[in-house]
C-alpha positions as CSV (number, residue, x, y, z in Angstrom):
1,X,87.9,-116.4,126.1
2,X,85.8,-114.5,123.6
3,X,83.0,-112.9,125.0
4,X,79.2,-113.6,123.3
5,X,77.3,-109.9,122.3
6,X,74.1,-109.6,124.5
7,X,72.4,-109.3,121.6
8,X,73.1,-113.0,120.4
9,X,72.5,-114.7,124.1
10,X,69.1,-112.2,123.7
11,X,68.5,-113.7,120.2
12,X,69.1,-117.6,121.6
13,X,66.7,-116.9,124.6
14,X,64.0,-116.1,122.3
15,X,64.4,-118.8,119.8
16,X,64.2,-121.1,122.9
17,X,61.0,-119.9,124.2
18,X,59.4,-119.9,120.4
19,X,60.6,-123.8,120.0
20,X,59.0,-124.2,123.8
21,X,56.0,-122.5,123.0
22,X,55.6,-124.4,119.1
23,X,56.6,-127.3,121.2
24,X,53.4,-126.6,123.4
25,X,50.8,-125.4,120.8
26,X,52.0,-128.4,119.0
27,X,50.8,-130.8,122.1
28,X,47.8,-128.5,122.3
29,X,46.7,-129.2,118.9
30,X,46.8,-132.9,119.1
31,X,45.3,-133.2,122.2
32,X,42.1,-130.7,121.2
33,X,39.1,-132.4,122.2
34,X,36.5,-133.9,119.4
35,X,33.2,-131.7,120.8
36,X,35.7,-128.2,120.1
37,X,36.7,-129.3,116.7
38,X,33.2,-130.3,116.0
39,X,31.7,-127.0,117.3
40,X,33.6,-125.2,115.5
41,X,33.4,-127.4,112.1
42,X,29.2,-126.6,113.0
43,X,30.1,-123.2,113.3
44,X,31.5,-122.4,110.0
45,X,35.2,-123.1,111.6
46,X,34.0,-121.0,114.8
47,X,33.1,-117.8,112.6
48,X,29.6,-117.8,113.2
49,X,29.5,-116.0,116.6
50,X,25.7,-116.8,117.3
51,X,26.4,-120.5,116.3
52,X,29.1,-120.6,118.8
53,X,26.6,-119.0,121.4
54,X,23.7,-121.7,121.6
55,X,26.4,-124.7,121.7
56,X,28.6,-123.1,124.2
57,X,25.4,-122.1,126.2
58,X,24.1,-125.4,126.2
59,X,27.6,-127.0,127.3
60,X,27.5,-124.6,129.8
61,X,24.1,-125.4,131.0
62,X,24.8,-129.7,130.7
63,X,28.1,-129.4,132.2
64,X,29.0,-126.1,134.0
65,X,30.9,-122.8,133.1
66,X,34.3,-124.9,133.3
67,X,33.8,-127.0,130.3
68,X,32.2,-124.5,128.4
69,X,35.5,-122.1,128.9
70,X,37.4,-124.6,128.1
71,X,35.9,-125.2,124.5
72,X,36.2,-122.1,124.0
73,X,40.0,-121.8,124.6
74,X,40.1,-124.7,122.2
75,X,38.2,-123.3,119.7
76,X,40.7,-119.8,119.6
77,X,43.6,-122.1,118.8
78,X,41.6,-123.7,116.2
79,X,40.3,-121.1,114.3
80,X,42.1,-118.0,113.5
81,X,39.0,-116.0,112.4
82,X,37.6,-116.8,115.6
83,X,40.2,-114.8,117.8
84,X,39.7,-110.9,117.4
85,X,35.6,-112.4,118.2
86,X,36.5,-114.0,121.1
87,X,35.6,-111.6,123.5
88,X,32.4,-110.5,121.6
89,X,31.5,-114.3,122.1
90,X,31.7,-113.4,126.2
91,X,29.3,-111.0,125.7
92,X,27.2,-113.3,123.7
93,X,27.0,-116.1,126.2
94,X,26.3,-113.4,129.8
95,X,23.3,-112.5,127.0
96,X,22.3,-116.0,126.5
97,X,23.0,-117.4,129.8
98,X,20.8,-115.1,131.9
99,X,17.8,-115.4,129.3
100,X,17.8,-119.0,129.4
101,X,18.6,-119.1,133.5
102,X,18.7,-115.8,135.4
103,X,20.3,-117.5,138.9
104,X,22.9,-120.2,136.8
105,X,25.4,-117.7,137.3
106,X,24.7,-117.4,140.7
107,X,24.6,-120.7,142.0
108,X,27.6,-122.1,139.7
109,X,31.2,-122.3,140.7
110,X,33.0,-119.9,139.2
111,X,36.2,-121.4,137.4
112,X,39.3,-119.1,136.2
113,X,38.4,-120.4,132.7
114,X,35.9,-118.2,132.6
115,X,37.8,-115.3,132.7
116,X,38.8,-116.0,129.0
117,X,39.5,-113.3,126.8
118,X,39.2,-109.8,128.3
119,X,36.9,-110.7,131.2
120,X,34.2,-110.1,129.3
121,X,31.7,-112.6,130.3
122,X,31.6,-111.2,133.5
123,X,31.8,-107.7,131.9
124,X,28.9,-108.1,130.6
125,X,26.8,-110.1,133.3
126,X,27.3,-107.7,135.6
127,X,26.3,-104.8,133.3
128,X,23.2,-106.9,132.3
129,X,22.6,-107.4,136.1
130,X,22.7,-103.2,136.8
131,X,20.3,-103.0,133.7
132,X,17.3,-105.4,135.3
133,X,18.6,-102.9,138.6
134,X,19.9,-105.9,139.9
135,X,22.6,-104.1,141.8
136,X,23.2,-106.3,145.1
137,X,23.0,-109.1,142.6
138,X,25.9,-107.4,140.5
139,X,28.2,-106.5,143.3
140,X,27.8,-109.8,144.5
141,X,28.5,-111.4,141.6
142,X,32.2,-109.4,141.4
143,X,33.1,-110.2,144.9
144,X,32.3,-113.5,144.8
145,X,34.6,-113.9,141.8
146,X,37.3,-111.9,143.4
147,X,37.0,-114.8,146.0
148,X,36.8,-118.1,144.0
149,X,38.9,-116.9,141.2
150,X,41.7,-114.0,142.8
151,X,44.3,-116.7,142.7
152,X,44.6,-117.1,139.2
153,X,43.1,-114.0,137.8
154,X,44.0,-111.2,140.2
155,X,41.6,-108.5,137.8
156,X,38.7,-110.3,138.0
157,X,37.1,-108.3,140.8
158,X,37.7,-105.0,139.3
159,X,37.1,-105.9,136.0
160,X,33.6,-107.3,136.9
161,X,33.4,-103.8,138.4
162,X,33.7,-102.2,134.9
163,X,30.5,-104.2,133.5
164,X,29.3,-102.6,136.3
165,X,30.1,-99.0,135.9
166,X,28.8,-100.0,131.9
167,X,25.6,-100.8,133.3
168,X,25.2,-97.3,135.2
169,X,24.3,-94.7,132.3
170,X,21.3,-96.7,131.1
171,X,19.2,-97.4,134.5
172,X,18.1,-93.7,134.9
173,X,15.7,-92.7,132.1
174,X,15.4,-88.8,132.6
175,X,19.0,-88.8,132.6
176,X,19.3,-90.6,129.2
177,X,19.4,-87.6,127.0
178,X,21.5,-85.5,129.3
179,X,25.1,-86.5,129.3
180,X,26.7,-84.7,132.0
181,X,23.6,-85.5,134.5
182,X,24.4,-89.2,133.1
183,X,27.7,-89.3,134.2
184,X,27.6,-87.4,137.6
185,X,24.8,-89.6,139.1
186,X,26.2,-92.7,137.3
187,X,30.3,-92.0,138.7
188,X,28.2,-91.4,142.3
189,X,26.9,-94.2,142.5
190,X,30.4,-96.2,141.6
191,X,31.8,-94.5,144.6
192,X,28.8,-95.2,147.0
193,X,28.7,-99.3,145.9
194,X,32.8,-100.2,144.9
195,X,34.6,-102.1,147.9
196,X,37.6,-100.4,147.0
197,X,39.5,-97.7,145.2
198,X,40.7,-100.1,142.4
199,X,37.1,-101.3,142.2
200,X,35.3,-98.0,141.7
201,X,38.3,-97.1,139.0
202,X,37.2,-99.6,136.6
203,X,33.7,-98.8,137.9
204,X,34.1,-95.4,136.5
205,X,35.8,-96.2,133.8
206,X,32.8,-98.7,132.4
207,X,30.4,-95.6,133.2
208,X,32.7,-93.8,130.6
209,X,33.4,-96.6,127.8
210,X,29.9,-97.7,127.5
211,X,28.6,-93.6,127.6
212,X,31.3,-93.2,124.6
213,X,29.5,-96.5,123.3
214,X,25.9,-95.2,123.4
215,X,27.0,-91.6,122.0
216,X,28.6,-93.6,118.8
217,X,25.3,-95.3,118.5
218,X,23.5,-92.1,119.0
219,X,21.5,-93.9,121.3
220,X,19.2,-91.9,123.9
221,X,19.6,-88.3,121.5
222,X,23.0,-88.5,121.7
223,X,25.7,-87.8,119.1
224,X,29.5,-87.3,118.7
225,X,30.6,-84.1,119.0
226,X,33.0,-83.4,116.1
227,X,33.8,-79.8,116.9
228,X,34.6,-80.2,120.2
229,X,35.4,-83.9,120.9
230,X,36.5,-83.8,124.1
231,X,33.5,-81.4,125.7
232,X,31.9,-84.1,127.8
233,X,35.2,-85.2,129.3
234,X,36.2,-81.6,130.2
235,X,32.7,-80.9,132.0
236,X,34.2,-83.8,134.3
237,X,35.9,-83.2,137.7
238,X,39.4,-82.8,137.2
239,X,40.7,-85.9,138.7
240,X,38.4,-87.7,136.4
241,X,38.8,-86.3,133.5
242,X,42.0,-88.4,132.2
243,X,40.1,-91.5,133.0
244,X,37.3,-90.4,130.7
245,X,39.7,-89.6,128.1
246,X,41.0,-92.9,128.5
247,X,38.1,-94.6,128.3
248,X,36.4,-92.9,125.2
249,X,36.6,-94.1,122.2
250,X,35.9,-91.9,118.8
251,X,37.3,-94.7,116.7
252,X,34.2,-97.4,116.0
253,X,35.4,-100.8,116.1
254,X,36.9,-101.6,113.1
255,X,37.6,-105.0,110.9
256,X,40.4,-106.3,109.2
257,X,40.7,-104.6,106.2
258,X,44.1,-103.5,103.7
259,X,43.7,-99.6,104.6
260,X,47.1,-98.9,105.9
261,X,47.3,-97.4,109.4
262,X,48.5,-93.6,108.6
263,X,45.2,-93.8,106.0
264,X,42.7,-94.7,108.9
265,X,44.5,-92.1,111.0
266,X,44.1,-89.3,107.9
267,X,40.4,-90.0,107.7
268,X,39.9,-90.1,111.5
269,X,41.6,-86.8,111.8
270,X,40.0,-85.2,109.2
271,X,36.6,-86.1,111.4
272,X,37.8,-84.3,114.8
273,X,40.0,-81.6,112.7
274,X,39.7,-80.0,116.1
275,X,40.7,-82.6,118.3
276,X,43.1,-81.8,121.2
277,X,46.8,-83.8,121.3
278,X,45.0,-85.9,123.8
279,X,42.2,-86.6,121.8
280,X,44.7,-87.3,118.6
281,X,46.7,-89.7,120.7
282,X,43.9,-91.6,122.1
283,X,42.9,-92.2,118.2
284,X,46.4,-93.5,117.2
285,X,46.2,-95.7,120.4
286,X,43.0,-96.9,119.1
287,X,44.2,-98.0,115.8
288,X,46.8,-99.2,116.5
289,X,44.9,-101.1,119.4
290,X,42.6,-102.8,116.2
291,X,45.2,-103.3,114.1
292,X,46.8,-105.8,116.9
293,X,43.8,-107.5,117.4
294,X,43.0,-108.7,114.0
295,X,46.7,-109.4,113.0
296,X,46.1,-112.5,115.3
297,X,44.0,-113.9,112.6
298,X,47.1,-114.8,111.0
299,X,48.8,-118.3,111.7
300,X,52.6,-116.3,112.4
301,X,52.2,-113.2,112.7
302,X,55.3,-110.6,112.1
303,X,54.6,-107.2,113.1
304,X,57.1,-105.9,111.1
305,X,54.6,-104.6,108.4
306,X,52.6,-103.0,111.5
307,X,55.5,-101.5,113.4
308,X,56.4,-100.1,110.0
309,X,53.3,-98.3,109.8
310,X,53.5,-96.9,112.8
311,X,57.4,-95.4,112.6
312,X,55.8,-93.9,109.4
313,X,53.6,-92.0,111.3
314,X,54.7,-88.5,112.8
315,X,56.9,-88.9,115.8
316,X,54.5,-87.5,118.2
317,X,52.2,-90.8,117.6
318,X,54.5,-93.8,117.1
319,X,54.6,-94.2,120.5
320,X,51.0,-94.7,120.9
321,X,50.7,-96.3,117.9
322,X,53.2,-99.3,119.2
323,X,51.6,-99.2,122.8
324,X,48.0,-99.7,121.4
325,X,49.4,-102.7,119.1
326,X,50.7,-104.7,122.1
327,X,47.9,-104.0,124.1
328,X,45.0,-105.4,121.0
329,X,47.5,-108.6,121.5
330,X,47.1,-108.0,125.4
331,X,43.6,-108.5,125.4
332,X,42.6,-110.8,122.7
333,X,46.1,-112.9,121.8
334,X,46.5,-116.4,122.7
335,X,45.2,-117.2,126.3
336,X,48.0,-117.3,128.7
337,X,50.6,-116.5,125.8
338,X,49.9,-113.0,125.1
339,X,53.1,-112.2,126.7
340,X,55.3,-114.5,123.8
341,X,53.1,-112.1,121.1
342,X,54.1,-108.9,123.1
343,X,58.0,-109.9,123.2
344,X,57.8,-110.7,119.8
345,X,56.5,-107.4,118.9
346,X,58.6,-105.4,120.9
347,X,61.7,-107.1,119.5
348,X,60.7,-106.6,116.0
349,X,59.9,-103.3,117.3
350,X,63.5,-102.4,118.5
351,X,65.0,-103.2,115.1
352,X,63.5,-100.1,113.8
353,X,65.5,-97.1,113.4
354,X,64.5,-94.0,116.0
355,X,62.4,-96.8,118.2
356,X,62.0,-95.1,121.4
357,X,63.0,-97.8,124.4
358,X,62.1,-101.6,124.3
359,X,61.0,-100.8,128.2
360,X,58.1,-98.4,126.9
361,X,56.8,-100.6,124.5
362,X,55.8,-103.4,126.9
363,X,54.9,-101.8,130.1
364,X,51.6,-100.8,129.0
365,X,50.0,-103.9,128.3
366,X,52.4,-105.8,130.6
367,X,50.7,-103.9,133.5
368,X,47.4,-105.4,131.7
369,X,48.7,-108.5,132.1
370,X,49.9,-108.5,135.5
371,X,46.2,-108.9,136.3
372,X,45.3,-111.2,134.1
373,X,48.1,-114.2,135.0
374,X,48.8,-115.7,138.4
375,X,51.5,-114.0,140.2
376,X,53.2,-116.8,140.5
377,X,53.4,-116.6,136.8
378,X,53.8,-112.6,136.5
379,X,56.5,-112.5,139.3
380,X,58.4,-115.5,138.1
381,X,58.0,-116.5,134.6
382,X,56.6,-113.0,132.5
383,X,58.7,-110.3,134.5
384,X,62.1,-112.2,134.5
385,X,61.9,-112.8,130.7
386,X,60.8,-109.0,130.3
387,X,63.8,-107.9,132.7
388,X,66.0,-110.0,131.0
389,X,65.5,-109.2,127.6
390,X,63.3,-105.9,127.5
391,X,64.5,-104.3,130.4
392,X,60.7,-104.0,131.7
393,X,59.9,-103.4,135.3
394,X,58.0,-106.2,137.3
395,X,56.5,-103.6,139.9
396,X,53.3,-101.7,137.6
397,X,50.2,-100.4,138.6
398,X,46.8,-102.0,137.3
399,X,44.9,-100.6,134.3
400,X,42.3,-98.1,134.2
């Protein structure tokens, strides 16, 4: 009996999960409610973030944070220009919502819906709750949604903890202008009011994301430092000082735009000529990171024009490159399918000449992941298919 090449039983197993998940999105799109469709028609088809805001607040407000979440899931597989903005929407609504009531937050149910797209309704609420020096309110808030929500969305407790640690920087005024003073009494107070270890993590890893954030704005006196980039990171203790790398970003948020990837990374270079290999990495991560999240605006995406333009790239950076395009489709792709858009990446990804191991190009976002999905699903559904196929390991550590 002739034996069939692993690469065609491979090949079959994927086909089958595309017609099961076309199958599913097809279901989906015939059973999207009327209020979604005619939200987002209102919302000039769900583009218009601040639109999308004051009817998804006032869903929110009628009928509770479930329904609102769920329109919003809706809405993403509506409207492709909607999905890179989905988590800027999160922010949006913890904006809206605490204007309109301070305490709906905290005397609503708190349904895994909300979680939607990179946590970052809760990112920001409890940031916005550190800001008015709501701190008991904050922490609260992040253990109470470990509690109600830990089931389905393991994260959520820790990444509540990073709106928290984004909230830090900002409540002490004489500290504003002074970075390192900033950050010291900011990464003391993560360790005085986290739980846990995993908790104070993303606690200090908000503390350095949103810092990077104010110094891009040049809020407060601050400005980047193009000569020496990495300054304020080395001035941190040395245990921390990865995690501040980490969590800085040089690279401003960019949009979709037809500047190939190995031009943005020329013209960012050219800006920190002085940058560390650290640094330079972190940049190629960080393009690459956009560049996943706004190929979702497509209907079927490919990759294969984005995983070219990272194997173009010098060797030293195609890895990061590859690991910061699956983890843009980790954080904003399709809610509860971004593992389908990872797979599919990696796969095209593994077609290309020199590609360095299908196992390294998913772990990083899979370990994202592993948070954001049930473990029933992780364990049983996501790390088989990634075993199978990928060779991937099922036993990661969280992000930080």
């Amino acid at each position: 009996m002739q034996k069939i090449p692993r690469e065609r039983i491979l090949l079959g197993i994927f086909f089958v999960l595309i017609l099961i998940v076309f199958g599913y999105q097809t279901k989906r799109s015939l059973e999207l409610s009327f209020p979604a469709m005619r939200i987002a028609q209102a919302c000039d088809n769900g583009s218009d973030l601040f639109c999308l805001r004051d009817w998804i607040t006032d869903e929110i407000l009628e009928h509770g944070l479930q329904k609102g979440f769920s329109l919003i899931r809706e809405i993403y597989f509506l409207s492709p220009g909607f999905r890179p903005e989905c988590t800027t929407l999160g922010y949006y609504l913890a904006s809206e919502l605490i204007l309109r009531d301070p305490t709906y937050v905290t005397k609503s149910l708190l349904p895994p819906e909300s979680a939607i797209c990179n946590y970052t309704f809760y990112n920001e609420y409890a940031r916005l709750l550190v800001l008015d020096d709501r701190l008991e309110d904050a922490q609260g808030l992040c253990v109470r949604a470990g509690n109600e929500m830990s089931e389905d969305v393991p994260a959520i407790r820790r990444e509540c903890f990073r709106g928290f640690g984004r909230g830090l920087p900002s409540r002490e005024l004489p500290s504003r202008a002074n970075p390192q003073r900033l950050l010291k009494n900011a990464i003391l107070l993560c360790e005085k009011l986290s739980p846990g270890k995993q908790e104070k993590d993303l606690c200090e890893s908000g503390v350095y994301n949103q810092t990077a954030h104010e110094t891009r704005k040049g809020t407060y006196g601050l400005s980047v430092n193009y000569e020496n980039p990495g300054l304020l990171c080395e001035s941190q203790p040395k245990e921390l000082r990865s995690r501040c790398l980490g969590n800085t970003r040089w690279v401003p948020p960019t949009e979709s735009d037809d500047q190939t990837i190995s031009k943005k990374l020329e013209s960012e270079l050219r800006l920190f000529a002085t940058s560390t290999p650290e640094i330079a990495s972190r940049i190629v991560f960080t393009i690459g990171y956009d560049e996943g999240r706004w190929n979702l605006t497509k209907d079927s995406p490919q990759y294969a024009g984005e995983i070219r333009e990272c194997f173009s790239l010098s060797e030293k950076y195609r890895r990061e490159c590859v690991h910061g395009l699956a983890m843009g489709l980790a954080k904003h792709g399709a809610p509860g399918q971004q593992y389908l858009q990872i797979l599919k990446l990696c796969l095209t990804a593994s077609r290309t000449p020199y590609f360095f191991s299908n196992k390294d190009c998913s772990e990083p976002a899979l370990s994202y992941l592993k948070g954001d999905y049930s473990r029933i699903k992780f364990h049983y559904l996501v790390c088989p298919i990634f075993s199978a196929i990928l060779g991937s390991s099922c036993f990661l550590e969280p992000t930080s």
